[in-house]
N, C-alpha and C positions, 0 to 999 in steps of 0.2 A: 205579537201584540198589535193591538189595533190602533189605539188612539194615539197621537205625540208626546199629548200632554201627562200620558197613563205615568205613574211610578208604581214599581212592585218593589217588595220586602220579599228577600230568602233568608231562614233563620235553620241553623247548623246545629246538632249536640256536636260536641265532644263526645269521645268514645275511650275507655279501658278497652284493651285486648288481650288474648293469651290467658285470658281468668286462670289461672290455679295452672291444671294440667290439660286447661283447652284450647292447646297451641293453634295460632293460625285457626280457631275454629269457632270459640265463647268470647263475644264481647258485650259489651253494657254502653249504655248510653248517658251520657253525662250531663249537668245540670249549668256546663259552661257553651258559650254559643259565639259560631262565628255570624257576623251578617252583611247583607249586603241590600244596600236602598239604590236603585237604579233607575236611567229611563232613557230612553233612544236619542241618539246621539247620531253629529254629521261623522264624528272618529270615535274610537277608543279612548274611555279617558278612566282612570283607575284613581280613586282618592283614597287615601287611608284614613282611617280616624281613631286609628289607636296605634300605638307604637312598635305590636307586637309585627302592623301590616306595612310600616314605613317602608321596611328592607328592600319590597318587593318592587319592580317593574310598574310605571305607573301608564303602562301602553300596551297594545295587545299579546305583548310579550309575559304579560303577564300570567301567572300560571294556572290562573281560576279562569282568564279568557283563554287560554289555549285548550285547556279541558272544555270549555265550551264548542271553540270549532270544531271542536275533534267529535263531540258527542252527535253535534248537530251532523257534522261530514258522513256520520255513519250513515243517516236517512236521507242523504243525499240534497242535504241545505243547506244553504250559506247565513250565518246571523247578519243582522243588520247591526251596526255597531252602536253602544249603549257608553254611559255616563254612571260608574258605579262608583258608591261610598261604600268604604269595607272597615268593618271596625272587628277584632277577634279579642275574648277574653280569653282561647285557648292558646296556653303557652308552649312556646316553640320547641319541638328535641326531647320534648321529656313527654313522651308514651303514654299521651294524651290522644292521639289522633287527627293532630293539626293538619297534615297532608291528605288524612282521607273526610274529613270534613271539606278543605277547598277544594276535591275531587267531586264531592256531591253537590256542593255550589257551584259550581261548573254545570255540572250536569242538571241543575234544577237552573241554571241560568239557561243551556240550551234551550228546557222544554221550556222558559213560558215564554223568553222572546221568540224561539221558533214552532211555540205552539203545535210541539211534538205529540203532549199527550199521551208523557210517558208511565205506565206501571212503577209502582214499588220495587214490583221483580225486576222492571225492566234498569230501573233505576240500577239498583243494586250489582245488577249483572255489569251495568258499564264500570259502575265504579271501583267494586272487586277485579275488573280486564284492567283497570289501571294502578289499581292496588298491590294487586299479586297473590290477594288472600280475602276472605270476607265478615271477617269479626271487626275491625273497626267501619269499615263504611256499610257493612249492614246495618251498625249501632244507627249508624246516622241516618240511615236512611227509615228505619224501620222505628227506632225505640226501644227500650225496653230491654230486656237480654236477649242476644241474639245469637244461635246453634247453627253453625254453615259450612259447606263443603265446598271448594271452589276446583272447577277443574277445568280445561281448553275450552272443553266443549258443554259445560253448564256452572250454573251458580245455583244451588240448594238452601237456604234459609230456612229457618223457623224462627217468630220470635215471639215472645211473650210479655206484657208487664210485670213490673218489681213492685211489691208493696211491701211495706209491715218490715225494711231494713235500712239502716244509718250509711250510707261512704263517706269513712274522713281517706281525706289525702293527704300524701308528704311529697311535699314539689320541692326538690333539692334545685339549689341555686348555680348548677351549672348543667348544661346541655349533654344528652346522648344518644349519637347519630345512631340509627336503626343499620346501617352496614356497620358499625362499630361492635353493635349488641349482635348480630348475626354471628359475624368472624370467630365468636366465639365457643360457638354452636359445632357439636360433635358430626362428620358425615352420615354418621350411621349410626345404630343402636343395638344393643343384645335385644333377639328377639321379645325374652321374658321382661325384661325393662320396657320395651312396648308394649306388652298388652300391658302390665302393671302403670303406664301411662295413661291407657286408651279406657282400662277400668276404672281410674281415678275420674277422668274425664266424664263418664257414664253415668257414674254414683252422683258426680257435682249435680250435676243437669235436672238427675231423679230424686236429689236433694230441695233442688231449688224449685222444683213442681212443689214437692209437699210440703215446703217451706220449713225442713228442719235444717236451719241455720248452723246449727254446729257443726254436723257434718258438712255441710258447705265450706263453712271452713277449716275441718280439717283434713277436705279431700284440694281445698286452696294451696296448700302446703304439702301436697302428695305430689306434686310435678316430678314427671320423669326427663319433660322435653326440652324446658329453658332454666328454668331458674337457677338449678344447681352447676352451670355454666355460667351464667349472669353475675353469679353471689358476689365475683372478686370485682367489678363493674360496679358494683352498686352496696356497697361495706356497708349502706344502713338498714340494708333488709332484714340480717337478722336480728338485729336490737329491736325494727319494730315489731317482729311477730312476737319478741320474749314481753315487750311492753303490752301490745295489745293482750295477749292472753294472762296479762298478770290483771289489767283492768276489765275483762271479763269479756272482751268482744267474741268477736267466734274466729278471726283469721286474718290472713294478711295475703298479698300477692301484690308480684309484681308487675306495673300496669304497661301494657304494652312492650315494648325494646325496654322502657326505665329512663330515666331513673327515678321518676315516682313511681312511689308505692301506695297502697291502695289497702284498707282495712274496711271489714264489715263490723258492724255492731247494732244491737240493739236500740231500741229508741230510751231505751232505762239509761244503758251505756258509754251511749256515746257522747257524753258530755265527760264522761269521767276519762274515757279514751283520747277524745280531744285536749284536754289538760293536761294529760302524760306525756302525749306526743308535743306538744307547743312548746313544753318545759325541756323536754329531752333535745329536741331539734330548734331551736330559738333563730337559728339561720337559714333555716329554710319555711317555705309556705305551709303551713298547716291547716285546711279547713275542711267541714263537713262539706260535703256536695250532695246537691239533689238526684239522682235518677232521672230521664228524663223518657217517659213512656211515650213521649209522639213522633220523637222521629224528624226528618226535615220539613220546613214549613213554607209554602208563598203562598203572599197576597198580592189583591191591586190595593194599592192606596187610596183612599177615598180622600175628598179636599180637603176634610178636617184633620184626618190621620197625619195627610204633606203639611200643615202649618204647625204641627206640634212639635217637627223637627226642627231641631236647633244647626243644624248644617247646613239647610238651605237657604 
């Protein structure tokens, strides 16, 4: 960054993971956003502005400025230290993506104060090495639904825009840590239960090209690799696939580690699907979500832009 006075904007989706039977592989991009308003600083100094960000380190211990150093350390740079406001409306533990969002804020906080200049690809690659996988932080990096392979030695993407489909969510009102939802997870598989995995996964994807939404989600509900593991973790998955497909949507799946779950439906539907779900689940979060096809976002602030925050 050049000037003192510059402030930039990073703006985060949320991500679903794990879609259906695309473990570790299919994720979506979400219509909930982490952010961060920033500008160079004599130290480190981290503010929160929402409560989900309180928890966190308010010094360079912080774990969106240590994914920074780190990003920057790779190309052999040191950040200048900044003054950031972080406010998340992504909720914490529940297989949203919270972790691989402040990994891409990190990493989009690298490139524009160390004016790295970094790729999508390149993006993504850092943030899948700190992930461990590439379906939630390609969400966020990219947008859209996103098809990925992650291995030592490369990170493979594809992703595309969603149009012409409804996401309600069920955000159950207690937390579930992602080594919690692992532990559960079998070592191994019978061969033919993997490819009947690896087929379901297939069919989704060439589903969601030709936008035949019911098989999307009935190939949601063909998982071989988490969910039938998961089920005793999360006891309201099956009530909502039996609700959703009573109110006409196309499916259900469980979103990342869990414990939200995640339904597609129609634009006809999902108002009727949202009223099932609200009624049946009255204690936990219920709401349609947007899609979010762009992906992570910075700017500079212009003088108008910096007076219309109410934090400064």
């Amino acid at each position: 960054m050049s000037a003192e006075s510059e402030m930039f904007l990073i703006r985060v989706p949320a991500s679903t993971a794990n879609l259906g039977p695309g473990f570790d592989s299919i994720g979506l991009a979400l219509g909930l956003y982490l952010e961060i308003h920033g500008s160079s600083s004599d130290h480190w100094e981290v503010i929160p502005l929402s409560e989900e960000m309180s928890v966190f380190p308010r010094d360079d211990r912080n774990y969106i400025v240590q994914i920074a150093k780190k990003t920057a350390a790779a190309y052999g740079k040191e950040l200048s230290p900044c003054r950031i406001f972080v406010s998340s409306e992504i909720p914490l533990a529940r297989g949203m993506g919270s972790s691989a969002s402040a990994i891409v804020a990190g990493i989009e906080l690298a490139n524009i104060v160390g004016e790295l200049q970094l790729t999508a690809a390149e993006k993504n690659r850092h943030a899948s090495l700190f992930e461990g996988h590439p379906d939630n932080a390609g969400a966020s990096v990219h947008g859209g639904l996103v098809v990925g392979l992650h291995t030592e030695r490369r990170t493979d993407v594809v992703s595309f825009p969603i149009e012409g489909v409804k996401v309600i969510a069920v955000i159950p009102d207690f937390e579930l840590m992602t080594e919690d939802s692992r532990n559960v997870l079998p070592a191994s598989l019978p061969y033919k239960d993997a490819i009947a995995g690896s087929a379901a996964a297939n069919v989704l994807v060439a589903a969601v090209l030709t936008k035949d939404w019911k098989l999307v989600g009935d190939m949601m509900q063909s998982d071989r690799f988490h969910q039938p593991y998961r089920e005793e973790l999360v006891p309201h998955l099956t009530l909502i696939e039996e609700i959703v497909l009573q109110e006409g949507g196309f499916g259900t799946a469980l979103s990342g580690a869990g414990p939200t779950v995640l339904s597609l439906a129609s634009t006809e539907k999902s108002a009727a699907v949202l009223k099932a779900l609200k009624l049946a689940f009255p204690e936990f979060v219920v709401k349609e979500l947007q899609i979010d096809n762009e992906g992570s976002h910075t700017a500079i602030l212009s003088e108008q832009e910096k007076e219309g925050l109410e934090f400064l």
